[in-house]
N, C-alpha and C positions, 0 to 999 in steps of 0.2 A: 711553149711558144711556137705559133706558123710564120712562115711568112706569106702575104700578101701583099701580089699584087695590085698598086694602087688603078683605080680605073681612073686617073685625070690625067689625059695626057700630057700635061703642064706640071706634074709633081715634082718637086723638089727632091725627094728621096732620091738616093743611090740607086740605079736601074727602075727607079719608079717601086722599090719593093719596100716594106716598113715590118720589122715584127708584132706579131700582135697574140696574145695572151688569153687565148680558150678558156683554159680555166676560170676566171671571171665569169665567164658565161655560160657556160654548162653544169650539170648537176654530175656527180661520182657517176664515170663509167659512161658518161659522153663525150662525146668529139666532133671533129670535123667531118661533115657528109657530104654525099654528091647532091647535086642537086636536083627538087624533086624527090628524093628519095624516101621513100615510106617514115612516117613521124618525124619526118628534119623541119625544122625551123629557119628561117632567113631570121638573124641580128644584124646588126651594121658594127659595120667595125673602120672606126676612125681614123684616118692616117694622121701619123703624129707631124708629117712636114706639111703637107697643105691642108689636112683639118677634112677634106673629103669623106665621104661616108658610101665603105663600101659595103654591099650584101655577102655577108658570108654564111655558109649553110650550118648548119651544126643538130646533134643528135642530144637531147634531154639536157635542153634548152631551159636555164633557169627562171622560173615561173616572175620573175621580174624584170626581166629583161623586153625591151619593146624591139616587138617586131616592125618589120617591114610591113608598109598600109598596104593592105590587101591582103595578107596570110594570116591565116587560123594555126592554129596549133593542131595536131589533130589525137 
């Protein structure tokens, strides 16, 4: 589990932060990346109080998972 910051500035969360659960989304031996960073992927990742969808970057990004309009996998 991360936590992420929600980007709505209206969120209901606690300091606007929600955890949210990598694993689901990445393949063994991935994780969370900077962004931009060589073969990282944008997924969204949903805040559980307002339902908001944020970009989070992540490395070996599972092949089912929909990306952000406009990102290739590479």
């Amino acid at each position: 589990m991360v936590i992420i910051k929600c980007i709505n500035p209206n969120c209901t969360a606690p300091n606007r932060k929600f955890e949210w659960d990598e694993s689901q989304h990445v393949e063994a031996g991935g994780g969370i990346a900077q962004p931009h960073e060589a073969g990282a992927v944008r997924v969204i990742a949903v805040c559980k109080y307002c339902g908001t969808e944020n970009a989070v970057w992540v490395r070996h990004a599972k092949k089912s998972d929909s990306l952000t309009r406009g990102d290739k996998p590479q």
